[in-house]
C-alpha positions, -999 to 999 in steps of 0.1 A, spaced: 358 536 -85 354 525 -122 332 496 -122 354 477 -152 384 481 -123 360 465 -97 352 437 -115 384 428 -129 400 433 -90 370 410 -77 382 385 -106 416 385 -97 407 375 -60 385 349 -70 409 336 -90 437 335 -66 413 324 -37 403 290 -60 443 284 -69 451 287 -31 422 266 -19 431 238 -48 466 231 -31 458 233 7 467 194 17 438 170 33 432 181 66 402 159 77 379 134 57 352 106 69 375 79 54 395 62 79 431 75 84 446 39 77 432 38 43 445 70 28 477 70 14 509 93 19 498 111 -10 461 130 -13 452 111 -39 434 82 -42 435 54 -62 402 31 -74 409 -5 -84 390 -33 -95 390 -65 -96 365 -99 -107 354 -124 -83 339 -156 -92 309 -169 -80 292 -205 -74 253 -209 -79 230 -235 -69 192 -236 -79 165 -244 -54 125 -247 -64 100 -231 -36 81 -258 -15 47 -238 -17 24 -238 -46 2 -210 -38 10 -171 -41 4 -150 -11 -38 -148 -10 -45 -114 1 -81 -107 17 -77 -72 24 -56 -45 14 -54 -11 33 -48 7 0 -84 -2 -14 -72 -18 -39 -57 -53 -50 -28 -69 -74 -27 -76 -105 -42 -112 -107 -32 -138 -135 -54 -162 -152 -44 -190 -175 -26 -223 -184 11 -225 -195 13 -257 -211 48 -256 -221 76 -237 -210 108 -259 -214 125 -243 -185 100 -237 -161 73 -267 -173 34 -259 -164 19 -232 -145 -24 -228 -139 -30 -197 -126 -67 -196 -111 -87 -163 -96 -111 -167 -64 -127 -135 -55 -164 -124 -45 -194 -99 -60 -219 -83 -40 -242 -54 -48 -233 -18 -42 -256 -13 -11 -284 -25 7 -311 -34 3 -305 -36 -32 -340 -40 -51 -351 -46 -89 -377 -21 -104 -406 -45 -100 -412 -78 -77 -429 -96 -105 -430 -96 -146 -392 -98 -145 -376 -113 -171 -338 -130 -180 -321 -113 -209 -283 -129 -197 -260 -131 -171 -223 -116 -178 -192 -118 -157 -167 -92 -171 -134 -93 -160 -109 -60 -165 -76 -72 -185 -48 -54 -176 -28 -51 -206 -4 -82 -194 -3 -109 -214 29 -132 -203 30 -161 -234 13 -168 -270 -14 -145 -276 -27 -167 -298 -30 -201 -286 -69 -208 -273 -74 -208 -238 -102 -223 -221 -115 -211 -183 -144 -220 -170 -161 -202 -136 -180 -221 -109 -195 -211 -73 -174 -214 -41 -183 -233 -16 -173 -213 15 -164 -175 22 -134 -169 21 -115 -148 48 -113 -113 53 -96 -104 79 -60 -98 66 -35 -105 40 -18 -141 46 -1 -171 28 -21 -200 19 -13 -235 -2 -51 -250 8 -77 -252 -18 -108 -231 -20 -135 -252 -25 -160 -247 -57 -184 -272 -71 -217 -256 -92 -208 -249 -129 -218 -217 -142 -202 -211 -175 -171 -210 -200 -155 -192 -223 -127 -203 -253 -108 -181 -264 -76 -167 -278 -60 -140 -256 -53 -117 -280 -88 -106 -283 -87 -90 -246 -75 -59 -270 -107 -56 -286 -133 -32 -283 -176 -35 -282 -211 -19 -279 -232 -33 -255 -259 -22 -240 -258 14 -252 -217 16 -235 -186 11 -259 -164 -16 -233 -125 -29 -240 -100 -47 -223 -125 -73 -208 -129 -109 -208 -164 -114 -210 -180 -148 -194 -223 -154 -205 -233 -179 -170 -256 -199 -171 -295 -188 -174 -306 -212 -144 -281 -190 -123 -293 -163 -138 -333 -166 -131 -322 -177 -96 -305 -145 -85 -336 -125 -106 -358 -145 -87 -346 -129 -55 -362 -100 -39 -364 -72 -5 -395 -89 4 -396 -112 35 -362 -106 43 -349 -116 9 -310 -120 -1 -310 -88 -8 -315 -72 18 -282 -71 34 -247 -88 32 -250 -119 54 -279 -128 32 -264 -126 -1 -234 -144 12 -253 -173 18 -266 -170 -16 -233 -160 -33 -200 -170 -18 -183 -158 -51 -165 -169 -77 -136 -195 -87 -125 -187 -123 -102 -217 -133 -86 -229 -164 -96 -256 -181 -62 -278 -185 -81 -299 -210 -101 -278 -233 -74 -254 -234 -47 -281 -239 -21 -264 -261 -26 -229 -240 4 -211 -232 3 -179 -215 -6 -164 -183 -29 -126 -184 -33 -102 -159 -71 -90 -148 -82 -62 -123 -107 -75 -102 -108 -38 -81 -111 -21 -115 -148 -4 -120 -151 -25 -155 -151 -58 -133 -184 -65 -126 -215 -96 -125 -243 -80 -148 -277 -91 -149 -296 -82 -178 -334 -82 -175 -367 -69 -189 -397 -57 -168 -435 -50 -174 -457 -30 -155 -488 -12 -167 -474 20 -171 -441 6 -189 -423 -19 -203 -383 -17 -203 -355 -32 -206 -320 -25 -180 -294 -42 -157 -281 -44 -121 -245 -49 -118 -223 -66 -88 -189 -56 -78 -160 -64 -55 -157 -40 -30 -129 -33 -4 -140 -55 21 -148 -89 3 -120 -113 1 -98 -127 -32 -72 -150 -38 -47 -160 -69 -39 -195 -68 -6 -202 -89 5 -238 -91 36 -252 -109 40 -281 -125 82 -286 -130 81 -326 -142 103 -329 -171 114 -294 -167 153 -278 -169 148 -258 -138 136 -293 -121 169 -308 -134 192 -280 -122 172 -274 -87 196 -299 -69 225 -290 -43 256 -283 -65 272 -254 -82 255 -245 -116 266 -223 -143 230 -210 -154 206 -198 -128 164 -201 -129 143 -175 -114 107 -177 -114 87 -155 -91 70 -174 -60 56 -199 -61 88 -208 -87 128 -205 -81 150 -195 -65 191 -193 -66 220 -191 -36 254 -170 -53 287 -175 -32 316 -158 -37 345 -178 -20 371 -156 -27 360 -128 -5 371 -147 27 408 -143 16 400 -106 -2 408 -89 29 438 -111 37 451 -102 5 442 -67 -4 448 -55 33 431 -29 38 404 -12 11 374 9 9 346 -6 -17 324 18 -33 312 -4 -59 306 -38 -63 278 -58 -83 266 -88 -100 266 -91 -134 246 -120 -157 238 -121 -192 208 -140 -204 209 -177 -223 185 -167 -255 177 -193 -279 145 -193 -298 141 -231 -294 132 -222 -259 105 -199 -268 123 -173 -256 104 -153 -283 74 -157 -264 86 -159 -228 107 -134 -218 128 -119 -189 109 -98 -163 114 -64 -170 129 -56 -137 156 -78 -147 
């Protein structure tokens, strides 16, 4: 057979097999029998429902602290002061979390002739900045009082107690996108804290010998509970943004900067202190809504604008009324589609320049 004839034959088939197989009527279909029409076609309305929101405020002001993560890892953590938001008010954002060495025992080159160069507590920005890059912050980092637990993750509003002072640092967050040399490494993206010298000699001070802190965990716990990194409301008065740190990232780190002599050398070097996967953390967020919109609005009674601010913050009930007479008065329907749809109330008065929607909004 001629192979043009086959194929035009085979086309002609096709062809008929598609127009016969376009008119054969509905036999069978997963849509319920009382919904299709006489015809086979179907037709898709629409229609507009109106809704009624009321505003409600969270009674907690603490985010979930998480101790332990089976992933290895941990959240993004925020640090900072918002000092004014006009819809939302005040918001302090602290970080809790704790530094140990990477193993035990965990010894300096030389038991004696050791000394300070500086103490640094480096923090890993994220990227985030959520405000004005440019207004100074102030945070200042203390010792806690009391290990916190490990265990597993959990929801807490009580304070973690801190009281020795170990440093400072002022500054504007928009240097977090810098870059330096230190130490013979080129860092970026950290937020870097110089404690206190006393602290300093005091953990230098510390040795393997005689069952020294150390030597193992329980021992350096007792030494170091960790740290409580905390705004300062006061000397960062006119701060206004919130920035995300890494405390899991490998450029978070306590470094201890020393010199040592010994007859055959002289040198200088470090010895750094990470978190690791079983020590514990928390993020303390804590609002402050007085003189706030959102605190005005948060009240039982339907409200044409809606507030949402992630936990510990806002959050809103929608009703729609009019779907307990929908049926009554559609009879009976198949939805495929139906969704919410809000706009956003910009105005630059409300800084909505520098705070702005969540992305996944």
């Amino acid at each position: 057979m001629n192979r043009n004839k086959f194929v035009a034959g085979l086309t002609a088939v096709l062809i008929l097999f598609c127009f016969l197989y376009s008119c054969t009527k509905i036999k069978g279909t997963d849509i319920g029998s009382e919904l299709l029409p006489i015809v086979d076609n179907i037709t898709t309305f629409d229609t507009t429902l109106e809704v009624i929101t009321e505003n409600y405020l969270f009674g907690d002001s603490a985010l979930p602290r998480l101790a332990k993560l089976s992933n290895g890892g941990t959240p993004e953590m925020l640090l900072g002061y918002v000092s004014n938001d006009p819809q939302f008010g005040k918001t302090t954002a602290a970080m809790f979390y704790e530094m140990e060495p990477f193993f035990y025992p965990y010894p300096y080159e030389v038991k004696d002739s050791l000394y300070l160069d500086s103490i640094v507590l480096c923090i890993r920005w994220t990227g985030t900045t959520l405000g004005d890059t440019n207004m100074i912050q102030k945070v200042n980092v203390y010792k806690i009082d009391s290990l916190m637990n490990r265990d597993s993750a959990y929801y807490t509003n009580a304070d973690i107690p801190y009281s020795q002072f170990l440093g400072s640092k002022t500054f504007a967050p928009s240097i977090l996108n810098d870059s330096l040399f230190v130490f013979r490494q080129r860092l970026k993206n950290q937020l870097r804290i110089r404690l206190d010298d006393a602290f300093g000699n005091e953990l230098l001070s510390k040795d393997t010998a005689n069952k020294g802190v150390l030597n193992n965990d329980s021992s350096f716990n007792t030494f170091l509970k960790g740290f409580a990194v905390v705004p300062d409301v006061v000397g960062g008065a006119s701060a206004n943004a919130l920035m995300g740190f890494a405390i899991s990232d490998t450029n978070t780190y306590l470094r201890l900067y020393y010199r040592y002599d010994t007859a055959a050398r002289k040198d200088t070097t470090f010895k750094t202190f990470r978190y690791n996967l079983f020590t514990g953390f928390a993020n303390k967020i804590t609002r402050d809504y007085t003189g706030s919109q959102v605190a005005a609005a948060a009240a039982p009674g339907a409200d044409s604008t809606v507030y949402l601010q992630t936990a510990p913050g806002s959050y809103s009930i929608i009703r729609i009324p009019a779907l307990n007479g929908f049926r009554a008065l559609k009879g009976n329907v198949l939805i495929h589609r139906a969704e919410i749809s809000m706009q956003q109330i910009y105005s630059t008065g409300q800084q909505d320049d520098i705070f702005g929607p969540p992305a996944s909004l």
